[in-house]
C-alpha positions in Angstrom: 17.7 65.7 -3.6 19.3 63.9 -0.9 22.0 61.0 -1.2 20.6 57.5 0.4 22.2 57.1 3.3 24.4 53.5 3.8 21.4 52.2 6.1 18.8 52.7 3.2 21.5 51.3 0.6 21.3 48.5 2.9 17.9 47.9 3.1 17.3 48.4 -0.6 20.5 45.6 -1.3 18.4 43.1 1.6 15.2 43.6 0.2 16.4 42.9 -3.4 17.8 39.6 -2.0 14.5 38.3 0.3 12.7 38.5 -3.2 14.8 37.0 -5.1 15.4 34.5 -2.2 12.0 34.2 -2.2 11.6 33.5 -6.0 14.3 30.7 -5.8 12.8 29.4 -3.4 9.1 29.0 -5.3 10.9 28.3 -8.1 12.8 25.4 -6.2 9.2 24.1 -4.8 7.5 24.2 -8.0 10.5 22.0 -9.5 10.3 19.8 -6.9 6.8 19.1 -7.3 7.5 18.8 -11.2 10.2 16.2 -10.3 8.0 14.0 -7.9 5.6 14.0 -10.9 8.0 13.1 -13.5 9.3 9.9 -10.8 6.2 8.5 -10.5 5.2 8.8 -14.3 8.7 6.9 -14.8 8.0 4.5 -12.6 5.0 4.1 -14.0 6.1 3.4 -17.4 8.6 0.5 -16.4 5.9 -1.2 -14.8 3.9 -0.8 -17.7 7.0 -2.2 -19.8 7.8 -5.0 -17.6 4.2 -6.1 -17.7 4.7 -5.8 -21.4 7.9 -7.9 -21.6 6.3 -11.0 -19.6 3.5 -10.6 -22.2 5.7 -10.9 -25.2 7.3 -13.6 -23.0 4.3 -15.5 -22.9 3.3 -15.1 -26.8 6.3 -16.0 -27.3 6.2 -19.2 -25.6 2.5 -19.9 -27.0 3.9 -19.6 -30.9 7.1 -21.7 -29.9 3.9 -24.4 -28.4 2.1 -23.9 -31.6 5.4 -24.4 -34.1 5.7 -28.0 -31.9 2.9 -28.7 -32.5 3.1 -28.4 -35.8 5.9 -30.2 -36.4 4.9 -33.1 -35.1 1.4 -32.8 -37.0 4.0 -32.6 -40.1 6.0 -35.4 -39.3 
């Protein structure tokens, strides 16, 4: 049995690093793509909540129209 010379300790230590370089680096890619995702779904939902807001806006509006209404019907 023959020690590994300091040129295969070498090479052993690089390719150790390239994979995990390489699984960082899918890693970092497949969070990237995760994080594009969860931006659009955001912005998604405030324009979803905005359009929500102006409609509760607008009913809100329409029953204050209604309660005039109705006071003056009462009066």
């Amino acid at each position: 049995m023959r020690n590994p010379t300091a040129l295969e300790d070498l090479s052993t230590k690089i390719s150790l690093l390239v994979e995990k370089y390489n699984r960082v680096k899918d890693e970092n890619i497949m969070l990237s793509e995760e994080l594009a995702e969860i931006k659009k779904t955001v912005e998604e939902q405030n324009q979803e909540i905005l359009r929500l807001q102006e409609e509760e806006e607008l009913r809100m509006m329409e029953i204050e129209d209604i309660t005039q209404k109705i006071m003056k019907l009462l009066n």
